[in-house]
C-alpha positions as CSV (number, residue, x, y, z in Angstrom):
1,X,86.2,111.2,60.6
2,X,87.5,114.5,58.9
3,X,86.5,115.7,56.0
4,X,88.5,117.9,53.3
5,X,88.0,119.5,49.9
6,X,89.9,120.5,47.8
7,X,88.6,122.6,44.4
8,X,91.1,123.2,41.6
9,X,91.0,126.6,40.0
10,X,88.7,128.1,42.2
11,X,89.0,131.8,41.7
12,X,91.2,134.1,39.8
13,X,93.4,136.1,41.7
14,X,92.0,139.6,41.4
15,X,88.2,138.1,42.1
16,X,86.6,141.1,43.5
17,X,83.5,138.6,45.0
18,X,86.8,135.8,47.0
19,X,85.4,136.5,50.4
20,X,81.8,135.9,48.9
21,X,82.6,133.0,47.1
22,X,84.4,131.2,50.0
23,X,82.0,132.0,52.2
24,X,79.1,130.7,50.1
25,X,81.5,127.1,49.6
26,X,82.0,126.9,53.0
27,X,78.4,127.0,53.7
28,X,78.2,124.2,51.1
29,X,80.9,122.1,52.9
30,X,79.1,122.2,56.4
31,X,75.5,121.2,55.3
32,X,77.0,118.9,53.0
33,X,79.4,117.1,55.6
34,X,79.9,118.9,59.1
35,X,76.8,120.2,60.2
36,X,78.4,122.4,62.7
37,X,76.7,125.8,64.1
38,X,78.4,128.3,62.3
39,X,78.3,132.2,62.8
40,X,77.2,134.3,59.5
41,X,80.7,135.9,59.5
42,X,83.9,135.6,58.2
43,X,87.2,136.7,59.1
44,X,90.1,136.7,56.2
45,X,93.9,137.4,56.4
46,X,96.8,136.7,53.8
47,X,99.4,134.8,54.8
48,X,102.7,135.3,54.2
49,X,105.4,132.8,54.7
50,X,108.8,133.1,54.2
51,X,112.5,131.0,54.4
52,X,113.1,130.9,57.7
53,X,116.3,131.7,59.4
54,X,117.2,128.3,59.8
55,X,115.2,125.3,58.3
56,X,113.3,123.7,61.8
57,X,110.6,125.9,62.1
58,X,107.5,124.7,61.0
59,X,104.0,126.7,61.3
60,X,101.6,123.8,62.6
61,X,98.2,125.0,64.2
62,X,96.8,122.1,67.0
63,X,93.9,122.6,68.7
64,X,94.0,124.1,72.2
65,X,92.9,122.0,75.1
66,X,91.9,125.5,76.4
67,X,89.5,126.9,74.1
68,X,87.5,124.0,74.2
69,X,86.0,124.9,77.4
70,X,85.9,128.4,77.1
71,X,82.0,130.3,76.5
72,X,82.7,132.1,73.2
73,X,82.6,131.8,69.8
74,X,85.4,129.3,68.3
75,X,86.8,128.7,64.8
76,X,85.0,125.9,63.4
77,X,86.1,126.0,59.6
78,X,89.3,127.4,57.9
79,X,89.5,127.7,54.3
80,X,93.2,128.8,52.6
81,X,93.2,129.8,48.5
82,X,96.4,129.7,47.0
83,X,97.7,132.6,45.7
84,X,101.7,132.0,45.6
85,X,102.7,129.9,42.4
86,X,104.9,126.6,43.0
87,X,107.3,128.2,40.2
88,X,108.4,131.1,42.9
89,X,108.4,128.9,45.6
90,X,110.2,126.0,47.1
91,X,108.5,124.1,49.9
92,X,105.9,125.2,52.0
93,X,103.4,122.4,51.0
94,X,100.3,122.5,52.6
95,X,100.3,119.2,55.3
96,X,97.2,118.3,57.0
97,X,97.0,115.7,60.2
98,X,94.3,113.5,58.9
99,X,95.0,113.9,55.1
100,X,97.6,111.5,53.3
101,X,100.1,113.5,50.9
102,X,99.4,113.4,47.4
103,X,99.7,110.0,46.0
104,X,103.3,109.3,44.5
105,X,103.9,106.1,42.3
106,X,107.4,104.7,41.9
107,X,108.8,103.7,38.3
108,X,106.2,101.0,38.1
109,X,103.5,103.0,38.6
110,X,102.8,101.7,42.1
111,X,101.3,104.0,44.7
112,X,104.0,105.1,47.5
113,X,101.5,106.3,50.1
114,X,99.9,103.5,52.8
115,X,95.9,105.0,52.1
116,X,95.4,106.0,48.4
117,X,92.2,106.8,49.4
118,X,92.2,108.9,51.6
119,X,95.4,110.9,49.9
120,X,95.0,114.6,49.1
121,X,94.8,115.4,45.3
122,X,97.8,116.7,43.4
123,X,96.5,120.2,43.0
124,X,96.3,120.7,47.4
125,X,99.1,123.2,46.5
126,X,98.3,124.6,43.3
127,X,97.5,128.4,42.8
128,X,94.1,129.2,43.0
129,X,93.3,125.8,44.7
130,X,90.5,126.4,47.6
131,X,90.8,123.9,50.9
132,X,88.1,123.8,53.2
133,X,88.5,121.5,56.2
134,X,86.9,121.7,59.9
135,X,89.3,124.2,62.1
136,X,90.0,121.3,64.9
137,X,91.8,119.7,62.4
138,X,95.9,119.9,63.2
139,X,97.9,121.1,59.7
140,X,100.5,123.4,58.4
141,X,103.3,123.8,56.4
142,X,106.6,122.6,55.4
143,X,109.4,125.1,55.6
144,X,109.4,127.1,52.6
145,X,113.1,127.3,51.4
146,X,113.1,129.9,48.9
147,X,111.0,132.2,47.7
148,X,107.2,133.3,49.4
149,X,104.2,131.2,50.5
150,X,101.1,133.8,50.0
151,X,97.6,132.6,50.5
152,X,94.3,133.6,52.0
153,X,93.1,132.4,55.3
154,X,88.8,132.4,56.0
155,X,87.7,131.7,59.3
156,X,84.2,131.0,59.9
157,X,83.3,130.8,64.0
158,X,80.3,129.3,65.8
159,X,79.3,128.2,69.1
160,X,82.2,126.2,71.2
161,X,81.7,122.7,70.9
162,X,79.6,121.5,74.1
């Protein structure tokens, strides 16, 4: 089973303490559900995605076969906060392999999605939402078609899986 989390209004945007806080939730998500044999560290990027030149690409990571067998250290959790608001950008919704969209109800208020429990919660793409979820888990985006996608990527690495 994989496990996500989600946390609404996590941070604010200028936090000077981010890395230190995601680290310390991360930490958090593996005793509480993973119990993986993590590394102390943390590696962070911001992400930038923009339109594309034409609307098929999609930015999906998958695990690789490969790095599986290799002696090394391996990502084991990814967490991404949100910095780009939804009212400067169109698309680019987070999508996760083993995580339902949000749940949509039609005009009678009846859910649209086949598992309503295991569906990710409205906010997934809000600004200043935090995701944690374990890094052999296959997501992405959807193609953002106007404006910019900004958010920051923490990768915590451990031991490769034996």
């Amino acid at each position: 089973m994989f496990y996500h989390k989600c946390i609404e209004n996590f941070a604010q945007l200028d936090d000077p303490d981010l890395k230190e806080k995601v680290h310390k939730e991360i930490i958090k998500f593996n005793s509480q559900h993973l119990h993986l044999n993590l590394n102390n560290q943390i590696s962070h990027k911001t992400i930038t995605i923009e339109e594309p030149d034409h609307l098929d690409k999609k930015a999906f990571h998958h695990i690789h076969i490969d790095n599986l067998f290799k002696e090394a250290q391996v990502a084991k959790i990814i967490a991404i906060f949100i910095t780009s608001s939804r009212d400067y950008v169109q698309g680019g919704e987070l999508k996760f392999g083993n995580w339902e969209d949000p749940v949509a109800v039609n005009n009678y208020g009846q859910p649209l999605t086949k598992d309503i429990n295991n569906a990710a919660p409205v906010y997934l793409n809000e600004q200043g939402s935090l995701i944690i979820f374990p890094a052999v888990e296959k997501f992405g985006t959807n193609p953002v078609v106007s404006g910019k996608l900004i958010f920051e990527r923490f990768v915590v690495v451990g031991d490769n899986y034996k």
